[in-house]
N, C-alpha and C positions, 0 to 999 in steps of 0.2 A: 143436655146435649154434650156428648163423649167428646166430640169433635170441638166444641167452643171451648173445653177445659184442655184438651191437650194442646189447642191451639195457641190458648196464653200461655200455658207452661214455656211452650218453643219459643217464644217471644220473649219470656223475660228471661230461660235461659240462654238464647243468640243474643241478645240483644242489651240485658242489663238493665231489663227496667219494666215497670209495671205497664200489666197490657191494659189499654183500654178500649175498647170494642168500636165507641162514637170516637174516636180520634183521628184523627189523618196520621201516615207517618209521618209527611212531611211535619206538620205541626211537633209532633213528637221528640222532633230532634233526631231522629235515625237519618243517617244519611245515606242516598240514591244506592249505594254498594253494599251497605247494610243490608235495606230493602230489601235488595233481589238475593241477596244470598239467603237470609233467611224466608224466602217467599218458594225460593228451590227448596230448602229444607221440608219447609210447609209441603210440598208436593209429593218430593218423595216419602216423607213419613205415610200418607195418606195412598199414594200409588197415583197420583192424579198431576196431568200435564197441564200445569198452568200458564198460558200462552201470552208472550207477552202484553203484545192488544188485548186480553181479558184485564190485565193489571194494570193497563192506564184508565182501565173504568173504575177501580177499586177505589172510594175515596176513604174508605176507613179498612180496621181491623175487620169490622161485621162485615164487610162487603167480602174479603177473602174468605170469612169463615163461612158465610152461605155457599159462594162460589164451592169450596171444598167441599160443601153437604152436599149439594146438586148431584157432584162428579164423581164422588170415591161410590164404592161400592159395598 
């Protein structure tokens, strides 16, 4: 999936650390401004409007990256 490997790339290049798909950010140590900046990044790399109410369902990395499989084109 094209989408899961670019999507940890963006992650560990915004972010500085290794992605892990089952992990919450919260857990992860990124914090809330982290997050959403890279969560915008994630969108527009993709073309896809990630809305905030879709991102307090998200409890891991895999929950964005399907979200983004669902929605890009």
């Amino acid at each position: 999936m094209a989408s899961e490997d670019r999507i940890k790339q963006l992650y560990q290049e915004q972010l500085g650390r290794p992605a892990n798909p089952t992990q919450s950010l919260a857990d992860s140590g990124v914090s809330s401004v982290d997050a959403v900046a890279f969560i915008k990044v994630v969108g527009d790399e993709f073309n896809v409007t990630i809305p905030a109410e879709e991102v307090a369902k998200f409890s891991n990395l895999g929950d964005l990256i399907a979200y983004v499989d669902s929605h890009s084109g």
